[in-house]
Backbone as CSV, one residue per row, in Angstrom:
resi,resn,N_x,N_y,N_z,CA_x,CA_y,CA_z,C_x,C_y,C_z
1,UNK,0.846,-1.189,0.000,0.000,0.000,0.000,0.881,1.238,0.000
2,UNK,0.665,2.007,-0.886,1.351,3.296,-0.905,0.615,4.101,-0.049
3,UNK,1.726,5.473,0.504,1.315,6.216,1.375,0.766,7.852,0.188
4,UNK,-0.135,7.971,1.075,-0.986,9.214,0.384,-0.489,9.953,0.188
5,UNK,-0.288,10.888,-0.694,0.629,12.518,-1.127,-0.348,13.369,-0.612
6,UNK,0.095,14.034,0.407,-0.299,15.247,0.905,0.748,16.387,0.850
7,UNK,0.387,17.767,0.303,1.280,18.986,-0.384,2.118,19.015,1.220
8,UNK,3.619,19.719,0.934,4.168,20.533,2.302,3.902,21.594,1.968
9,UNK,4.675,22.355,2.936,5.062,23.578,2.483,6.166,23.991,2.144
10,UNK,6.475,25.705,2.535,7.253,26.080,1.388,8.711,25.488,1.945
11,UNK,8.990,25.645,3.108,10.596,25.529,3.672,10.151,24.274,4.166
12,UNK,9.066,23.894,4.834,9.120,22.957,5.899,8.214,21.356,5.000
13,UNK,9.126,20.443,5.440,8.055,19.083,5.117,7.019,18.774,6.266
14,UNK,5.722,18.014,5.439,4.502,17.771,6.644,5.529,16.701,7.114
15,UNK,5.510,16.372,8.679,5.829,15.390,9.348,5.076,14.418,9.473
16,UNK,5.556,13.739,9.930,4.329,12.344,10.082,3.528,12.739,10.886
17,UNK,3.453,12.599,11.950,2.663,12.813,12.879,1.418,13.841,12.241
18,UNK,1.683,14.650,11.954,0.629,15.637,11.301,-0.047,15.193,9.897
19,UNK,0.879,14.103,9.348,0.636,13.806,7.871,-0.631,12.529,8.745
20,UNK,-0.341,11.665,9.743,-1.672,10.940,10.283,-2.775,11.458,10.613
21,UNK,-2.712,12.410,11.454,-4.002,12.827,11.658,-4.915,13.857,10.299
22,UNK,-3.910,14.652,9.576,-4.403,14.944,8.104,-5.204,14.092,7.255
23,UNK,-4.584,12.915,7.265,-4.917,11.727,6.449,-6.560,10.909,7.380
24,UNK,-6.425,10.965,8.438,-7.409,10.504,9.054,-8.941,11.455,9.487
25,UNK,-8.254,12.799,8.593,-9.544,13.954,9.238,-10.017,14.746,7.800
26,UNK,-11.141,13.887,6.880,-11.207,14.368,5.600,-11.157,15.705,5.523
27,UNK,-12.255,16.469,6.252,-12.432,17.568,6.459,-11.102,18.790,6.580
28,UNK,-10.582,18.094,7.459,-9.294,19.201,7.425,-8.415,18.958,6.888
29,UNK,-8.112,17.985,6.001,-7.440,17.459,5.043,-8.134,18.302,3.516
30,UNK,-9.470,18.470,3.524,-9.831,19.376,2.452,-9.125,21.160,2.379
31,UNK,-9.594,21.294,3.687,-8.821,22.713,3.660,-7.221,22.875,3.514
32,UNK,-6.815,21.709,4.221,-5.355,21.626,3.783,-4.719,21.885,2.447
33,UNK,-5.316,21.188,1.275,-5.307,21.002,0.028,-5.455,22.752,-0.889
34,UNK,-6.373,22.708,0.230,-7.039,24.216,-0.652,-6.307,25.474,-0.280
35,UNK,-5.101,25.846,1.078,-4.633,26.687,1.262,-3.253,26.562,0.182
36,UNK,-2.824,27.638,0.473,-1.347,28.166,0.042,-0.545,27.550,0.494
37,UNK,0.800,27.484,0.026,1.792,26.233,0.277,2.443,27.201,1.674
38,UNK,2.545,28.359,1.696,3.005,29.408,2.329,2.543,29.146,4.070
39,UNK,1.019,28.768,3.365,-0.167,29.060,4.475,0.109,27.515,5.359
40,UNK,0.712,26.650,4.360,0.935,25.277,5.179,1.920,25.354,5.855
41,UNK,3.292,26.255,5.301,4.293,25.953,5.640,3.983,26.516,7.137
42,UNK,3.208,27.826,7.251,2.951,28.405,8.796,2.525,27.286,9.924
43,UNK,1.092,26.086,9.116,1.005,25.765,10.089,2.306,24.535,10.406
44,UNK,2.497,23.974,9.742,3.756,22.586,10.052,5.232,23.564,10.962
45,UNK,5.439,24.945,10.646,6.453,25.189,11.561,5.508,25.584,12.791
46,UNK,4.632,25.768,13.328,3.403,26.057,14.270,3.444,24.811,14.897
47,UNK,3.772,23.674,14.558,3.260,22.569,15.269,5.076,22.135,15.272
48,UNK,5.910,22.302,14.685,7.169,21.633,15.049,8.042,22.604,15.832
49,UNK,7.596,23.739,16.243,8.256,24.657,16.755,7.828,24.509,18.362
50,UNK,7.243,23.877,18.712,6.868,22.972,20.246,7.811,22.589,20.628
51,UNK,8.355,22.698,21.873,9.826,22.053,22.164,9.489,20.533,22.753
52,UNK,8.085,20.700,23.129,8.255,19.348,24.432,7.306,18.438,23.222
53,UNK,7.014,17.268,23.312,6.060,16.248,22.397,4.737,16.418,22.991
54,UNK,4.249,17.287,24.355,3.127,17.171,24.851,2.714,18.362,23.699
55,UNK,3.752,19.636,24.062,3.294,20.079,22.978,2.735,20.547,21.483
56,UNK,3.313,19.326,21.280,3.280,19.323,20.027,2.381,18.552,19.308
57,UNK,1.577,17.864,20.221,0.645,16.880,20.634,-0.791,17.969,20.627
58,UNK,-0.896,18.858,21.303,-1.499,19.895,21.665,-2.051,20.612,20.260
59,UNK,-1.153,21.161,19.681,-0.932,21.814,18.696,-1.654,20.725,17.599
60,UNK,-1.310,20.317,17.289,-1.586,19.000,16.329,-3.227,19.421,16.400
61,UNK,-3.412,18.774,17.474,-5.427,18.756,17.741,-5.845,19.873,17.297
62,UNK,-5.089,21.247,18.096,-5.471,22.675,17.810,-5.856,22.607,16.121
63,UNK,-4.586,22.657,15.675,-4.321,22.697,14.060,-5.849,21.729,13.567
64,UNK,-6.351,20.632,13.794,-7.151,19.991,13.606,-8.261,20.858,13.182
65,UNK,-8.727,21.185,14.243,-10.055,21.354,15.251,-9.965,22.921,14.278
66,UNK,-9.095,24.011,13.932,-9.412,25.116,13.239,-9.283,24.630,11.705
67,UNK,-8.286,23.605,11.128,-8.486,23.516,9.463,-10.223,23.048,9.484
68,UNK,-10.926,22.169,10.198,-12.110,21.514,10.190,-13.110,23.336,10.278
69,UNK,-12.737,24.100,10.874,-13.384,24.998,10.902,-13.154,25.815,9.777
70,UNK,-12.300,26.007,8.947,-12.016,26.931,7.819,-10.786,28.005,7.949
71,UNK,-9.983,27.741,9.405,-8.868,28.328,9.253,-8.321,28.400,8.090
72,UNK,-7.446,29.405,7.979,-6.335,28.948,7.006,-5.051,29.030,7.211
73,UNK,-4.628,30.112,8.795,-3.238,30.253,8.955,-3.402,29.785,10.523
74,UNK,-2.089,29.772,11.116,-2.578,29.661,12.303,-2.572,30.668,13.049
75,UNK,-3.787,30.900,14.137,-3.658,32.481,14.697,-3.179,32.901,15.682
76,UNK,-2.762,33.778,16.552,-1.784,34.579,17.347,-0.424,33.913,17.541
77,UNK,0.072,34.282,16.519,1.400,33.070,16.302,2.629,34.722,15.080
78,UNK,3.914,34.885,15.539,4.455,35.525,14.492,4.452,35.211,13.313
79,UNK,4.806,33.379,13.172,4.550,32.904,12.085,6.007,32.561,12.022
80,UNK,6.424,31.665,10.575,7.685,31.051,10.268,9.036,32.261,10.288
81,UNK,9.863,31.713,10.942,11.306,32.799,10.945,12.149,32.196,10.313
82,UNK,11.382,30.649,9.099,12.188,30.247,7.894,12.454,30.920,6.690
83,UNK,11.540,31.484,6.696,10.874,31.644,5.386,11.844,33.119,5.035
């Protein structure tokens, strides 16, 4: 079984962890698809920029719970200092 292609972003690759629950949440897996590669790259450094795994754990759901709502960036956040 091949694994599903889901887009990254611009500097940053989706990680696994985020690429599972993407893959398992149609809904926010739609909006995923439909933002900017820019707009992804914000959220994947948003969720890997967690130092501890609880956090990042945290974040993950967060990220969930707003693409399912129609987010598109993530909010009160500076944003990537990759880019």
């Amino acid at each position: 079984m091949s694994k599903i292609e889901i887009a990254d972003g611009v500097v940053h690759k989706l990680p696994e962890d985020l690429w599972k629950h993407l893959v398992s949440n149609k809904k926010a897996l739609k909006v995923w698809e439909d933002i900017t590669p820019l707009a992804r790259n914000e959220w994947i450094c948003w969720v890997i920029s967690g130092k501890k795994a609880e956090t990042r754990n945290i974040r993950i759901k967060k990220a969930m719970s707003k693409l399912e709502g129609g987010m598109r960036r993530p909010c009160c956040w500076a944003g990537c200092i990759h880019r």
